[in-house]
MARMI-59644 format. One line per 5 residues: their letters; for each residue x, y, z of N, C-alpha, C. Coordinates in steps of 0.02 Angstrom, whole numbers. Layout:
REM MARMI-59644
A = X,Y,Z,X,Y,Z,X,Y,Z | ...
***
This chain:
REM MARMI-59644
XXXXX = -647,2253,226,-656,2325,220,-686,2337,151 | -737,2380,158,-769,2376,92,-724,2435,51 | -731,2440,-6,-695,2447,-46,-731,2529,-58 | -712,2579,-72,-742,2667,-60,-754,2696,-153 | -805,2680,-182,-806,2715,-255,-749,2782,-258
XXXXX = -739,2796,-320,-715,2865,-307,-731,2909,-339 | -726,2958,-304,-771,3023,-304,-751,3064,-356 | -785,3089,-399,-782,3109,-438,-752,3188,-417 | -715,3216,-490,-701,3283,-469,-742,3314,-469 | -720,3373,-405,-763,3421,-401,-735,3486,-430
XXXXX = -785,3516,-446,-764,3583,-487,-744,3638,-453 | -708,3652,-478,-675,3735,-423,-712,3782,-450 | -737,3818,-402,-771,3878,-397,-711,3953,-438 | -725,3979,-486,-689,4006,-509,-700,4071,-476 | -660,4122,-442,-676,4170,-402,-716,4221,-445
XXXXX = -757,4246,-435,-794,4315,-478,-774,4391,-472 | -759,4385,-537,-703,4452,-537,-745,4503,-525 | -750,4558,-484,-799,4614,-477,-772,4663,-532 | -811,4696,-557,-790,4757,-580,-751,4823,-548 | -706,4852,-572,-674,4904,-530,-724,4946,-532
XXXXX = -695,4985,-449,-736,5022,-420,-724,5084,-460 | -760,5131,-468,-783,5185,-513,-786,5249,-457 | -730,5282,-503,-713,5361,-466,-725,5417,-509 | -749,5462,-501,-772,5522,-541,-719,5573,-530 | -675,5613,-573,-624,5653,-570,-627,5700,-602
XXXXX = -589,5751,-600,-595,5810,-656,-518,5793,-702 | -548,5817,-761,-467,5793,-786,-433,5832,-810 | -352,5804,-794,-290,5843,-771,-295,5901,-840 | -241,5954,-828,-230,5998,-877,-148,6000,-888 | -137,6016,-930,-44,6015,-941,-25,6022,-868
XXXXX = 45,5980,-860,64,6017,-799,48,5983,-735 | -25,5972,-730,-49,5944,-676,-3,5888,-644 | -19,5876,-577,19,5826,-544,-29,5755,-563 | -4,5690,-578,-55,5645,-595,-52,5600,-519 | 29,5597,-510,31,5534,-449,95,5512,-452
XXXXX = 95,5452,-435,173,5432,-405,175,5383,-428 | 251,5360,-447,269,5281,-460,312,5246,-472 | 303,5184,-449,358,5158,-404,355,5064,-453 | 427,5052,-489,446,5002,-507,474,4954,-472 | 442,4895,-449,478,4819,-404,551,4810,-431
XXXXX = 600,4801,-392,656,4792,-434,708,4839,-443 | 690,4900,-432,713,4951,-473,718,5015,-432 | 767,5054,-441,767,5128,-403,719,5168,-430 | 668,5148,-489,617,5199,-522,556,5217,-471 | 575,5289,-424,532,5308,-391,513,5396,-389
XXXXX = 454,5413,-442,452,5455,-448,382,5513,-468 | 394,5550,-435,317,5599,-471,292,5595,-563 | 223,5582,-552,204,5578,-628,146,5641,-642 | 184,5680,-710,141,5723,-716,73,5723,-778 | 45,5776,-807,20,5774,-836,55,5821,-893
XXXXX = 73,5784,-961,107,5814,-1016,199,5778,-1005 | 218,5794,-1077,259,5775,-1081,345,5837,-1111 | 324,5896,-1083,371,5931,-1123,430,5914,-1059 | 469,5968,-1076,535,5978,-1032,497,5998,-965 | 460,6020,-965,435,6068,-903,413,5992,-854
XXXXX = 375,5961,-896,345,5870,-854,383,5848,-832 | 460,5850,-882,526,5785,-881,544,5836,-804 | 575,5891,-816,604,5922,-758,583,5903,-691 | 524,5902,-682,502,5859,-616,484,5802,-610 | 487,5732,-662,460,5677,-654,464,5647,-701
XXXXX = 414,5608,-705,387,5588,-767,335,5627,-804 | 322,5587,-871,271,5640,-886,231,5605,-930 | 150,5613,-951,102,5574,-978,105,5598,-1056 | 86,5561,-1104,97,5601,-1170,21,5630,-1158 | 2,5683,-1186,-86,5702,-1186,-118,5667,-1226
XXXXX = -94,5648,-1279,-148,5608,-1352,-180,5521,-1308 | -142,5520,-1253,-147,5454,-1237,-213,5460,-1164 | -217,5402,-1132,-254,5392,-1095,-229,5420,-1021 | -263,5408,-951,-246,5415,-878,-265,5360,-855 | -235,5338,-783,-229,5285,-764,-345,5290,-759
XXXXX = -364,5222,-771,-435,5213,-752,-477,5235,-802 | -451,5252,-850,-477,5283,-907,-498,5230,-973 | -455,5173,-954,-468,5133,-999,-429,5124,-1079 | -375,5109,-1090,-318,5136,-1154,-257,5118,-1121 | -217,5157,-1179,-138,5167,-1169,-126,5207,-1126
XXXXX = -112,5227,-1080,-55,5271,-1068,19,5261,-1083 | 44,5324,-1109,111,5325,-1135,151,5373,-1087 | 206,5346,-1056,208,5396,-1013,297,5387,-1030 | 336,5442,-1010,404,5454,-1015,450,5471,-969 | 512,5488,-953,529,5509,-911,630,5524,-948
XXXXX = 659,5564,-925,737,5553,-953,780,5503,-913 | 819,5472,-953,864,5415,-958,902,5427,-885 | 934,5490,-891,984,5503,-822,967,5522,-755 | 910,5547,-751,852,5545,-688,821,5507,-679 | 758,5510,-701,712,5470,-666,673,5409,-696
XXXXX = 703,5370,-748,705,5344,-772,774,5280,-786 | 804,5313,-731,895,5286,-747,898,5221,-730 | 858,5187,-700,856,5117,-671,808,5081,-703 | 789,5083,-771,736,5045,-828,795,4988,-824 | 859,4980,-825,900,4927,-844,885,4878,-803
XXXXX = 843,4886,-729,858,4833,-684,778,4802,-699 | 730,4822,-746,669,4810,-724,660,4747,-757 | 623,4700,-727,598,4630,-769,535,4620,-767 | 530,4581,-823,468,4557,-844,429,4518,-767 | 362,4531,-769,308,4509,-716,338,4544,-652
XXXXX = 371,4585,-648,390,4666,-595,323,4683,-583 | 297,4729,-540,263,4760,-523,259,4833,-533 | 211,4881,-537,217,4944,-574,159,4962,-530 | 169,5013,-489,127,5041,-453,115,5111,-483 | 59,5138,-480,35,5205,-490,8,5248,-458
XXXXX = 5,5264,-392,-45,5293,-344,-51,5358,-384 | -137,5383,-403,-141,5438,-406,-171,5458,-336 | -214,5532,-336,-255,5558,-287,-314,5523,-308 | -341,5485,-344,-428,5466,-357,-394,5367,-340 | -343,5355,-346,-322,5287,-338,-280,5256,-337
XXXXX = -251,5195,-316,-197,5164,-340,-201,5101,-378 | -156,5109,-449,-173,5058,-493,-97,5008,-491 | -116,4955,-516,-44,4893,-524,-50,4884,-594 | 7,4867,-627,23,4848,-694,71,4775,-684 | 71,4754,-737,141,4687,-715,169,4692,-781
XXXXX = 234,4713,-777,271,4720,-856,261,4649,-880 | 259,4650,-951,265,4586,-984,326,4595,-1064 | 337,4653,-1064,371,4649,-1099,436,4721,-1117 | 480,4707,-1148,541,4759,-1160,536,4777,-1221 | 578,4822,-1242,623,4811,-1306,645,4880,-1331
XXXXX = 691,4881,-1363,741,4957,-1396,695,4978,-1474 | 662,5037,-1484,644,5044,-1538,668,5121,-1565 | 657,5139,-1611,676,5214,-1646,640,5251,-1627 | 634,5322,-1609,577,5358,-1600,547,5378,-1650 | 549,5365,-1681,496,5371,-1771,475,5320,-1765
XXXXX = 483,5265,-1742,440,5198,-1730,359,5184,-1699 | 324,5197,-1731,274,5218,-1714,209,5153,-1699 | 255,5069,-1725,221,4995,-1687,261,4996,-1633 | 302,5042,-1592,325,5028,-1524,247,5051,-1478 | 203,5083,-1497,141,5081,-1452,86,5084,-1506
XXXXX = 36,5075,-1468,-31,5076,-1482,-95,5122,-1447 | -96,5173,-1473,-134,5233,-1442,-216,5223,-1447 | -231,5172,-1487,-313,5154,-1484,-299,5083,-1447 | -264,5063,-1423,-288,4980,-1394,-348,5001,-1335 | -413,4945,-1330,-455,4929,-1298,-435,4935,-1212
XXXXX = -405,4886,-1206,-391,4874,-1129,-325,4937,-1111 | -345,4958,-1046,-308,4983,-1015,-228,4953,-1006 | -168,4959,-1047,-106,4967,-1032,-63,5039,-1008 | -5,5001,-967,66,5048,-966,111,5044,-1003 | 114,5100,-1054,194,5100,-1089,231,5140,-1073
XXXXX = 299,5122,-1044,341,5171,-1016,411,5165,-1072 | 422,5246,-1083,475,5234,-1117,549,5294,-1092 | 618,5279,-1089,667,5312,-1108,707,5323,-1143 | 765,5379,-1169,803,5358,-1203,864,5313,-1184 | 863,5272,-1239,924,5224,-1248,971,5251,-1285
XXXXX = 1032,5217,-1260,1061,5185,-1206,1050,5209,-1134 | 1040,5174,-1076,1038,5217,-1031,1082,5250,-1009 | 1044,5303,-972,1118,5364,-947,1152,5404,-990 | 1117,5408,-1038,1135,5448,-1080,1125,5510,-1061 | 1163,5570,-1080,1175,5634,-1062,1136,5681,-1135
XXXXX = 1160,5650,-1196,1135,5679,-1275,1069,5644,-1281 | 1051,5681,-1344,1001,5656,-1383,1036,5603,-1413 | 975,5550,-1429,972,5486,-1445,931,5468,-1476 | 941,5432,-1558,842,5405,-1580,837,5356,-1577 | 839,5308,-1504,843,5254,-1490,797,5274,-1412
XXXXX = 744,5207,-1401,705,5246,-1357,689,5155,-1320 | 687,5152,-1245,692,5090,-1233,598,5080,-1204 | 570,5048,-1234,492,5035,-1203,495,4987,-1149 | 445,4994,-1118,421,4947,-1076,336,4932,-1071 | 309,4875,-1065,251,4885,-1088,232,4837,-1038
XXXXX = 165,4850,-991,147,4832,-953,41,4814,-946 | 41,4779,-924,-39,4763,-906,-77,4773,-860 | -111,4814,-866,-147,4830,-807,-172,4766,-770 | -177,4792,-693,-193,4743,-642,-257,4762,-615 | -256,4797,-562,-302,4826,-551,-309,4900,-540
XXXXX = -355,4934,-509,-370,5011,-497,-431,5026,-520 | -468,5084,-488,-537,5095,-518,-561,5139,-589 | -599,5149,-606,-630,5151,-663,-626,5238,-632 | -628,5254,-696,-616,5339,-695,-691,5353,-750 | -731,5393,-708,-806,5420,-755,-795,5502,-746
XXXX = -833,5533,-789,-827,5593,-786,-867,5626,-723 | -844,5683,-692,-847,5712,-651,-923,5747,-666 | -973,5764,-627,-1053,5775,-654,-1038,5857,-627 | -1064,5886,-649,-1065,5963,-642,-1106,5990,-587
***
């Protein structure tokens, strides 16, 4: 039996990432409804608005304004209170899933990271980073009923969802 050379490796075809698909929107105003969202793991299932006062927290979550929207490309910083809708941050783990459905799309995040910071802490986010992230934060300890200046982050990476361009007149 003759003896078979061997074959050299062959190279894997590395899949080609397409660019996200590109949606044109008008953008939100205080208040506005943004979308919904829903943490793997976790009872965190809830309306996300646009802004962050009492009026946002009262129904949901809520987006800070200085920050980005999902497809926009940035941070979003988004919040929610400890004893509602936010009350189940304790169960969430790292590489979880983080869904966002707005009305223009639905985006995925994969947490990669935790941690307890001060709310004067102002390296708990990054409001100019390049790439599109999720930072979700509540107050700590959870279930708390008072004010607290202890605030628990969660910080997540965008997965996918489409590209948000401005709306043409």
């Amino acid at each position: 039996i003759p003896l078979l050379a061997s074959a050299a490796p062959r190279a894997t075809a590395q899949p080609e990432t397409a660019p996200p698909e590109q949606v044109a929107i008008s953008y939100p105003e205080a208040g506005d409804y943004l979308g919904h969202l829903t943490v793997s793991g976790t009872t965190v299932d809830c309306d996300v608005y646009y802004g962050d006062s009492e009026t946002e927290f009262d129904k949901g979550a809520g987006t800070y304004k200085g920050a980005k929207i999902p497809g926009q490309g940035g941070t979003i910083l988004m919040g929610a209170h400890t004893n509602t809708y936010f009350r189940d941050f304790e169960s969430a783990r790292v590489g979880a899933d983080v869904t966002f459905t707005t009305k223009y799309g639905e985006y995925h995040y994969t947490i990669t990271d935790m941690r307890v910071a001060t709310d004067t802490d102002a390296t708990a986010y990054d409001l100019d980073a390049a790439e599109e992230n999720l930072i979700m934060y509540t107050c700590y300890p959870f279930g708390t009923l008072n004010y607290t200046d202890q605030r628990y982050f969660i910080y997540c990476d965008y997965v996918s969802g489409p590209a948000i361009v401005p709306q043409q007149p």
